[in-house]
C-alpha angles and dihedrals in degrees: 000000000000090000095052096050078053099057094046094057095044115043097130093060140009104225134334093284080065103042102114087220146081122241110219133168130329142243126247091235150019147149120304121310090350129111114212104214120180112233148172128212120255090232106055101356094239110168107258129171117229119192124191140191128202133200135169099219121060074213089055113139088220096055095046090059087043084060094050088040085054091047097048092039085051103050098029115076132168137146090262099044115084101263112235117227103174137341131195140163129219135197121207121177126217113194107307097334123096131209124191111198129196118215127195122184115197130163119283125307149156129203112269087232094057101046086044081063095039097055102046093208117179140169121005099351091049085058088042097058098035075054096054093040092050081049095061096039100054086046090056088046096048090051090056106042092042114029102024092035085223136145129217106180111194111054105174147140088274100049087058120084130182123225125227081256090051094252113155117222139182118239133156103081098162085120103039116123144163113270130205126164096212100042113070091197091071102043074048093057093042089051085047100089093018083115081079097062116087119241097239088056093045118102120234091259093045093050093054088047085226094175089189098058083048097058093047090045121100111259085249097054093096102031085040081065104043085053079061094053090051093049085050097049089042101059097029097050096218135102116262104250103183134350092267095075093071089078097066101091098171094116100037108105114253093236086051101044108078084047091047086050097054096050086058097047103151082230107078084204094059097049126124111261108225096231088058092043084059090055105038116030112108084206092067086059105097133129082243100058095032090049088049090044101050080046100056091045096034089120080076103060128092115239089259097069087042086057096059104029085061100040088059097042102092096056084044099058094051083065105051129062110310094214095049087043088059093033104042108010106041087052090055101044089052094044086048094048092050096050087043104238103125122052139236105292095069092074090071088051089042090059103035087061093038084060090070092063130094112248093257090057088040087069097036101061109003106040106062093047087061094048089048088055100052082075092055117116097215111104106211085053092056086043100055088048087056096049093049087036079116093068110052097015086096092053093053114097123224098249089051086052094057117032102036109019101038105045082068099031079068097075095069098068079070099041115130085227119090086198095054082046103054091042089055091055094047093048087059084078087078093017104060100051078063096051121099113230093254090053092050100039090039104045112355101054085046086065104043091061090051090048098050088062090055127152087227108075095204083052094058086045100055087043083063097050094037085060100058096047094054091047091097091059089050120101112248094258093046092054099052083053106044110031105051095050090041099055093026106038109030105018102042088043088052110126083219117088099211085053093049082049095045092051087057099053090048091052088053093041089047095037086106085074105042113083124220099269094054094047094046089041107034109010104051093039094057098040101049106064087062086071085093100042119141096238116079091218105045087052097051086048083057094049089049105047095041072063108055082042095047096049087049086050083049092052088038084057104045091051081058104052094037082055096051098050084049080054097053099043092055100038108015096178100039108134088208097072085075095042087052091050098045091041088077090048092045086054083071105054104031094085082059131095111306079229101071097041091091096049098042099039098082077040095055094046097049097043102065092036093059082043093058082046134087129288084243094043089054087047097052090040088061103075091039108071104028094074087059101051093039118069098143133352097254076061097047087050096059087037095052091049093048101049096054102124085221102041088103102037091089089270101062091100096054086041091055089051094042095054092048081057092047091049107052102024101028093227113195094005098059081100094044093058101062091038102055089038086057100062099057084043096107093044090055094059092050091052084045093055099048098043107039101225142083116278099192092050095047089049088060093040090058091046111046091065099052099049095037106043111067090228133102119301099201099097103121115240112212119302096255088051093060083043090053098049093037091067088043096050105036091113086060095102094065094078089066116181089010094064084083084064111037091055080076083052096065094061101066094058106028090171083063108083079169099060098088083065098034100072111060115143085236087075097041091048096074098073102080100036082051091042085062092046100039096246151093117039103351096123090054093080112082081053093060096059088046090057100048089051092048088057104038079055094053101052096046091057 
């Protein structure tokens, strides 16, 4: 017989060598014989509790309760009865002694009167939660008593225990029993193990062990009153000593005491049945209880109800007890969000009460819930994710990032939606420093081209900005690919304002990775026509910027030269010192037309050499060479159009054409000319009248010889005429390195004193940025074919 209730108990193991789980620390206090230990279980180390029970004799009355505790705890389950998980007896023996031990292993649980302690409640949340915790209770008791017709018999402070959620749940059913009024053997059974309830928790008729009163009771008269004692021991935090303290109502709350009263009527037959204590008791109507309870049946409710309930829940959860909020709530509200019963409110509330955790809580119990919705399809979900990305985008690892949150994030670059859209981009921000460089240049970067041609015009914008934010997290090669033609040729292009502005400010927050050719060559360019640009805003962003740029091209400038005399101190007839110089030149011309690389490169060595010289070294050098290059204008005209240092930088043929332009009909610089020409006005009729002669013919007359004959144009004119043009042609320097090539330039409009300034590539450059945009010198281009035919025609006449 022994061997077979043995069996019975301990079906899931047969003694302690073979209990999966480790037996840790105990409690200070538990139910009757048995000893409350914390444990873990040997596989995954999940927290466990394991209770025991030893008796000497395998005949122990203890031991023989122990046994029906183990076989109702076994077979009865409900949200509010200590789930049972394994049981298993041992025997050890000692000498000749032997001692046979139950164990019990059971979730997680802790004794009522410790976490009472634990958690320090007063006031109104400690009524809020006794209230909560009552509520639970009753409802284990009324399952019991009418729907399973069972007794429990000793309902009491320690036969309560409390979850890691704060769940309170009934336990200690050595006693329990089924009950019927009209069969003895059951009011018998029940009375079998009475012997283990102590006197101050029995009821009259119990004491007096009146089996006939017992019979014609309701099944919930003795339980009705151990569900008294526990209310007593709950709000007067001592221990019921004997059954006239329960008369002492001083610390039972006024909404709960008529109900309190009724549940320990001296008449079993007059007692409050549980069910209707649930449905009735004013006591049992708080924020807390009805907040926990929409929550456990909110698969009920219509989306309506969902709608408000969540919508008010984050102001609701500042008011109730921070510790059940985090313990009950939270768990509820994230299980709820990933099986897809509440809406998309409750992610506000989710995170708000997330944010009351530590970090290491945070990604416990918060974390996985929001990686598992990323994947949700419904698309406020997936909105509201985007919009609070802020505050859990830190917590999320990198490897989370890519290889779980991203990879549906994605999908919001496609959306139909221009509002998912923007809100994917934004959330890159916190997303990209996550992304591994083949994420960002294989996917990311894809979408963000797609994205800065937008229909949505905020949306091209923010791609913009997005892009120069993330530069820092792009491999170096990636970055000399992507960031130039995205700010250059797309934002700067952009019809709206805000996204030409946007592109700017990306170009100045990014300068640190842009060397000195492409900013001379594909950045200036680029920014300063927009100089000129019709939004205010747009215009003081490019002067700005042309500034920071200039002064990194000066410094730029000055590492050079201070290099070069270092050079050629040290080796003063190293031929690499003009190789180095030209190098950065040639940068410029070899994506042009393999045509043109013979031709430029002399060109290209020479230029930044007489740039790095003197003001009177470039001077000298000027007359120089340009005998040796001109021999006829049909030549100055090739020459001119091959040495342009940005004929082969994709803009040398609309510079060309530009400069022609520039050239015969002055475009841009007609309105220059008088006005520069009236402000030595007054000087030049003083000169007149001293001298007797015409100052402006005289000027053309010295300066036709020296740009048509192909001699020498040193020959000095007179000395006024050198004091004249000096004050005309002091901006000349400016050009730079230019100024070699523009000197060609003069020739072909000697009427023009302005062309050697008129032509620099800044002003050429705009024709193809305003062609995109619809703006600047488009319509200039039939005029320019009509002029080189003019003059083809001309010279071969």
């Amino acid at each position: 017989m022994f061997k077979f209730l043995k069996g019975v108990v301990g079906g899931s193991g047969s003694g302690l060598k073979d209990l999966p789980y480790n037996i840790g620390d105990p409690y200070p206090s538990a139910w009757g014989s048995w000893t409350h230990f914390r444990g873990t279980s040997k596989d995954d180390g999940s927290p466990v509790s394991i209770f025991s029970l030893s008796g000497s004799d395998a005949q122990d009355g203890h031991l023989a309760a122990g046994r029906n505790g183990v076989r109702r705890l076994r077979t009865v389950r409900h949200p509010n009865i200590l789930s049972f998980l394994h049981s298993t007896e041992a025997e050890t023996i000692d000498g000749s002694a032997s001692k046979i031990t139950i164990y019990i292993v059971t979730e997680p649980v802790m004794p009522l009167s410790e976490k009472i302690k634990e958690l320090g409640l007063e006031g109104t949340q400690r009524d809020e939660y006794y209230a909560w915790g009552l509520h639970q209770i009753a409802k284990a008791v009324s399952f019991l008593n009418n729907d399973c017709k069972l007794v429990h018999g000793n309902v009491c402070l320690a036969s309560v225990v409390v979850t890691p959620t704060l769940d309170w749940k009934l336990h200690a059913f050595d006693v329990l029993s089924e009950f019927d009024g009209n069969n003895e053997s059951s009011s018998g059974q029940m009375l079998q193990y009475a012997w283990l309830i102590g006197s101050q928790y029995k009821p009259m008729e119990l004491v007096k062990s009146d089996l006939s009163v017992i019979r014609k009771s309701p099944p919930w008269a003795v339980d009705s009153w151990g569900l008294g004692c526990l209310i007593y021991e709950l709000f007067s935090g001592l221990k019921l000593g004997k059954t006239e303290e329960l008369r002492n109502t001083a610390s039972i709350p006024k909404s709960l005491l008529p109900d309190y009263q009724r549940v320990l009527s001296s008449m079993p037959s007059r007692r409050l049945n549980t069910s209707k204590l649930i449905e009735n008791s004013e006591y049992f109507q708080n924020k807390l209880v009805d907040t926990i309870h929409f929550m456990e049946i909110l698969s009920l409710k219509d989306s309506v109800e969902k709608d408000t309930f969540f919508r008010k829940l984050p102001i609701l959860a500042e008011q109730l007890p921070r510790q059940i909020v985090l313990k009950k709530l939270l768990p509820l509200l994230a299980s709820a969000l990933e099986f897809g019963s509440a809406t998309a409110p409750a992610l506000t509330a989710l995170l708000k009460m997330g944010s009351w955790l530590s970090t290491e809580e945070f990604n416990a119990k918060v974390l996985p819930t929001i990686v598992k919705l990323f994947a949700s399809n419904d698309r406020a979900i997936r909105t509201g994710l985007l919009q609070h990305i802020d505050q859990f985008g830190e917590s999320l690892s990198s490897q989370m990032v890519d290889e779980q949150v991203y990879p549906h994030v994605a999908n919001g670059f496609n959306d139909t939606s221009a509002f998912l859209r923007e809100l994917t981009l934004k959330s890159m921000l916190v997303l990209a420093p996550k992304l591994s460089q083949r994420t960002i240049s294989g996917s990311l970067l894809k979408y963000l081209s797609k994205l800065q041609v937008d229909e949505e015009a905020a949306i091209r914008t923010n791609t913009t900005i997005l892009l120069g934010n993330i530069a820092s997290y792009l491999n170096e090669g990636t970055r000399k690919r992507v960031l130039i033609n995205a700010f250059t040729v797309r934002a700067l292009r952009d019809t709206f304002s805000p996204a030409r502005g946007a592109g700017i400010m990306a170009l100045c927050a990014t300068s640190g990775y842009y060397d000195s050719t492409e900013i001379a060559t594909r950045i200036l360019p680029n920014v300063i026509v927009l100089t000129v640009d019709p939004d205010s805003d747009v215009r003081l962003k490019s002067f700005q910027a042309v500034d920071q740029f200039l002064q990194i091209l000066k410094q730029n400038n000055e590492e050079m030269s201070g290099d070069t005399a270092a050079l050629g101190l040290n080796i003063p007839s190293l031929p690499g010192n003009a190789s180095l110089l030209g190098w950065a030149m040639s940068s410029l011309t070899l994506k042009g037309k393999p045509s043109e690389h013979g031709s430029s490169a002399p060109v290209s060595s020479n230029a930044p050499l007489a740039a790095t010289s003197s003001d009177s070294t470039l001077v000298e050098n000027a007359p120089t060479t340009s005998p040796i290059r001109v021999s006829s204008s049909f030549d100055l005209t090739e020459q001119h159009a091959t040495e342009s240092p940005t004929s082969t930088d994709g803009w040398g043929e609309v510079e060309n054409g530009i400069h022609d332009e520039d050239e015969n009909e002055k475009d841009g610089w007609d309105e220059l000319e008088p006005l520069e020409e009236s402000k030595p006005s007054p000087a030049l009729a003083n000169i007149q009248a001293a001298q007797k002669r015409p100052v402006s013919q005289i000027v053309l007359q010295t300066k036709r010889p020296s740009s048509s004959s192909g001699s020498r144009s040193t020959p000095r004119p007179a000395k006024e005429d050198d004091d004249l043009w000096g004050s005309i042609a002091a901006p000349a320097p400016r050009t730079g390195s230019k100024s070699l090539k523009v000197k060609a330039s003069t020739t072909i409009d000697d009427d023009d004193p302005w062309a050697a300034i008129a032509a620099p590539a800044p002003t050429t450059r705009a024709k193809p940025l305003s062609a995109g945009r619809g703006r600047g010198n488009k319509p200039a281009a039939p005029k320019l074919g009509a002029q080189r035919i003019n003059r083809t025609s001309s010279t071969g006449m």
